[in-house]
Backbone bond lengths (Angstrom), bond angles and torsions (degrees), N, CA, C in turn:
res aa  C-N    CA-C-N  psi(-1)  N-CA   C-N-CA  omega(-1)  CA-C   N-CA-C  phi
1 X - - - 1.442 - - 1.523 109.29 -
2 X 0.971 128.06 132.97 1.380 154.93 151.00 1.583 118.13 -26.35
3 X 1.118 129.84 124.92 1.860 123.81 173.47 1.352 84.03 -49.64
4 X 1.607 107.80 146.06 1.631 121.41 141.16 1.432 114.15 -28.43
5 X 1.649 87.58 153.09 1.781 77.38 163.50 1.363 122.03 -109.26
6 X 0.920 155.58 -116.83 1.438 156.37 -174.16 1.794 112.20 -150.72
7 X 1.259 106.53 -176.21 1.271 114.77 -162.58 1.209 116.87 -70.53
8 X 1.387 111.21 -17.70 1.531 129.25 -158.57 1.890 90.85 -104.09
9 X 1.445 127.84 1.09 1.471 110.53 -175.17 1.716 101.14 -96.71
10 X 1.664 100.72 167.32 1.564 102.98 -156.90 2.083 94.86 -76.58
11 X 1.241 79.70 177.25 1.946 94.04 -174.48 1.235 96.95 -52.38
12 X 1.221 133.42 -37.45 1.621 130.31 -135.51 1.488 91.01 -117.83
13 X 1.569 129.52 -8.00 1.571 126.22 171.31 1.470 94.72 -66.21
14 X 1.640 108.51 -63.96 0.939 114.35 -137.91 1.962 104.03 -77.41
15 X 1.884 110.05 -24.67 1.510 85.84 172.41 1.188 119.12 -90.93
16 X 1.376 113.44 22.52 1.837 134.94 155.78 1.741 93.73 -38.00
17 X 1.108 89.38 -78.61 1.454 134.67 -147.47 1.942 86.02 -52.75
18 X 1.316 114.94 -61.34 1.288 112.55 -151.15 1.560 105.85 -86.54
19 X 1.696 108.72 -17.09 1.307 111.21 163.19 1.497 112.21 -54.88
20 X 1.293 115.87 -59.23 1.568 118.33 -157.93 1.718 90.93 -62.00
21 X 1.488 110.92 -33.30 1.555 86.60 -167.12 1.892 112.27 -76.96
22 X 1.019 130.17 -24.85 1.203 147.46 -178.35 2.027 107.77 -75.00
23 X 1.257 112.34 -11.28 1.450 114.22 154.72 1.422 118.58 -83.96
24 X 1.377 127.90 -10.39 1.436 125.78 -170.51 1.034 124.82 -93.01
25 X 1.484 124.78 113.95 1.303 131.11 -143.47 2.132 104.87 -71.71
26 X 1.725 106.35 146.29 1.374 112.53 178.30 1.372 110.27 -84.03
27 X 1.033 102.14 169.16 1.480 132.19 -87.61 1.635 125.47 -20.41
28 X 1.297 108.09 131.14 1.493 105.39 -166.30 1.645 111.13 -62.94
29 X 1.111 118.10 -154.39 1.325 128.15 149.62 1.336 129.43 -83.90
30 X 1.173 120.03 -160.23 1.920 127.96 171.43 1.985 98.41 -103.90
31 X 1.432 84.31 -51.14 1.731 87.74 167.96 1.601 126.30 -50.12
32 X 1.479 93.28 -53.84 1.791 103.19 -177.23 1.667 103.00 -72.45
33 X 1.293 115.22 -36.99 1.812 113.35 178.94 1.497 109.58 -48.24
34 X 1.351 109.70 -52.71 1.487 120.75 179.48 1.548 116.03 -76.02
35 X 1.209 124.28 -8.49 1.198 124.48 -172.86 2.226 95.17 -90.07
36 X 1.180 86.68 -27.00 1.694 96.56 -172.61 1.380 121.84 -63.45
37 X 1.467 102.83 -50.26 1.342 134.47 171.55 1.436 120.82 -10.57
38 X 1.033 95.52 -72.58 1.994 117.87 170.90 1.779 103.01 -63.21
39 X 0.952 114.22 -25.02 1.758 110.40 175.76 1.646 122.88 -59.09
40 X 1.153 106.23 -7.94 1.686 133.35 -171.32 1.722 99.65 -66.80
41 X 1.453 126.27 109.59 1.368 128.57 -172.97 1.578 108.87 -92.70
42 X 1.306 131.59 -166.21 1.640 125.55 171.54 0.881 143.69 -96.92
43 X 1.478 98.38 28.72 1.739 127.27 165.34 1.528 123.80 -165.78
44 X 1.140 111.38 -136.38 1.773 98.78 -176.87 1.668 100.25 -114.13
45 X 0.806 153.50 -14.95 1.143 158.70 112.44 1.377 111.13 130.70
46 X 1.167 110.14 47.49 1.645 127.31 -145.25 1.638 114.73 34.62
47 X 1.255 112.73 57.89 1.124 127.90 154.04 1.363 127.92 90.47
48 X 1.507 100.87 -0.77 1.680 119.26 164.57 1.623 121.80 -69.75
49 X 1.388 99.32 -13.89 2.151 113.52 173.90 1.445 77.51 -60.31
50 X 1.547 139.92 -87.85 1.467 140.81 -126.88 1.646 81.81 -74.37
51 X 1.189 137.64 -46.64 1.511 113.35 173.36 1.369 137.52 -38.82
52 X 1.131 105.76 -43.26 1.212 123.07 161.79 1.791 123.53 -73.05
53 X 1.096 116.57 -37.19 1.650 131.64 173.51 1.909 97.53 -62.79
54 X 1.173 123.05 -60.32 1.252 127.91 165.78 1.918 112.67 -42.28
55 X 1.093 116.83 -62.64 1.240 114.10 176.12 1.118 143.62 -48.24
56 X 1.542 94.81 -30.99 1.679 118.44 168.20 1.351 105.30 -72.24
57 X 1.384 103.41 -53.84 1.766 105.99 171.23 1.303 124.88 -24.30
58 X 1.533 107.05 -45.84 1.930 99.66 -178.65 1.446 126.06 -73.96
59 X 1.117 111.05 -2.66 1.796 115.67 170.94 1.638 94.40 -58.10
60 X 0.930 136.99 124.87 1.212 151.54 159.14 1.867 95.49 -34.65
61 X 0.944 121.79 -90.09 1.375 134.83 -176.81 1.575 113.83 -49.27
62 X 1.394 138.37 158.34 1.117 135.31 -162.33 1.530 98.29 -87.60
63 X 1.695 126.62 142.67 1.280 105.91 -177.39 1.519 101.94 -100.93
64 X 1.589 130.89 22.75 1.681 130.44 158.91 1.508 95.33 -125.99
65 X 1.155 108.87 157.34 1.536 122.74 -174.34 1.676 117.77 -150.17
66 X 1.400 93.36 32.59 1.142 111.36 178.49 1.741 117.62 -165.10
67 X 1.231 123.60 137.97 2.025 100.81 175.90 1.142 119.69 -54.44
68 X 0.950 120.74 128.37 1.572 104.98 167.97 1.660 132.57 -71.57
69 X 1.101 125.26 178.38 1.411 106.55 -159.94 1.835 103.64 -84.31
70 X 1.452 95.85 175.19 1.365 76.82 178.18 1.860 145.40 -92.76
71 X 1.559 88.57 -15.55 1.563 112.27 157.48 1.623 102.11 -64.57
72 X 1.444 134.34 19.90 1.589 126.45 -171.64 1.878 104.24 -93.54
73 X 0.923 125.08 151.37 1.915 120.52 166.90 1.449 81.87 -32.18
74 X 1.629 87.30 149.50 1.477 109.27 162.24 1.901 119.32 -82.92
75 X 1.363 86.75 -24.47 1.532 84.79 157.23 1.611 142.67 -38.13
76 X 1.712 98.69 -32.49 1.511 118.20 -145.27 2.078 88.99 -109.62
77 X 1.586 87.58 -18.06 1.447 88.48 -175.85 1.649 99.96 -91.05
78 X 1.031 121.97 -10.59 1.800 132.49 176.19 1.237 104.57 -81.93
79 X 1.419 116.51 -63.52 1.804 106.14 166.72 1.244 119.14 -64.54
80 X 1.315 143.97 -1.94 1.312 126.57 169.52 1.765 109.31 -100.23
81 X 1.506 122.49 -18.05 1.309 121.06 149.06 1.310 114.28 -67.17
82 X 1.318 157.29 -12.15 1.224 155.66 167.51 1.400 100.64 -87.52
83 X 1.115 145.14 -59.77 1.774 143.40 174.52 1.406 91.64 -39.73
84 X 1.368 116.41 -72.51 1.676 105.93 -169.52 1.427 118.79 -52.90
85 X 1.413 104.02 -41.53 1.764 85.52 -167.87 1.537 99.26 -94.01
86 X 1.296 125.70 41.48 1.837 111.71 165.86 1.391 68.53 -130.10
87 X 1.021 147.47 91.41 1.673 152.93 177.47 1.452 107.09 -12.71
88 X 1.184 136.54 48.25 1.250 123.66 179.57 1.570 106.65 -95.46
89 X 1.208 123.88 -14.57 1.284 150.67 176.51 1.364 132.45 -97.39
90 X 1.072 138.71 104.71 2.074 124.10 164.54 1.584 106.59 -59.65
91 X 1.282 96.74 141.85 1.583 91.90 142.69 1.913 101.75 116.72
92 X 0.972 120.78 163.06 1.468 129.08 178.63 1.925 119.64 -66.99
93 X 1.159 109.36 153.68 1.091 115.70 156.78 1.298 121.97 -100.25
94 X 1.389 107.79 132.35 1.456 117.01 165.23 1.369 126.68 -91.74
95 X 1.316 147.14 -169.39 1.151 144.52 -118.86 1.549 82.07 -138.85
């Protein structure tokens, strides 16, 4: 799958986008969580980012295991404040 697209893509990119994610069976994998990861576009994409942020969610296990940096999507910095604070994670959040 493709990064999201952004705010500026047409109606029919974007329920591209939220279709394919809404076929993928729950709970994913550790493989498929991490395979998702990078799918994170440069905004919320009218609201298909948290579709995807949710999806990753069902891997039992956290699919980052580390902060990410801070030049990283802000996406990646939202799932790694959510790993930490449902304790699946040590360690601080950054900004």
């Amino acid at each position: 799958m493709a990064p999201l697209p952004g705010w500026d893509a047409s109606e029919e990119e974007i329920e591209r986008q939220d279709g394919q994610l809404r076929v993928i069976s729950r709970p994913v994998t550790g493989e498929e969580a991490k395979a998702l990861v990078p799918c994170f576009g440069p905004d919320d994409c009218y609201g298909v980012a948290w579709t995807l942020l949710h999806l990753i969610e069902t891997d039992p296990n956290p699919a980052l295991t580390s902060p990410p940096a801070a030049e990283t999507n802000g996406w990646h910095r939202t799932l790694w404040k959510r790993i930490v604070h449902g304790g699946l994670a040590p360690g601080g959040v950054t900004a």
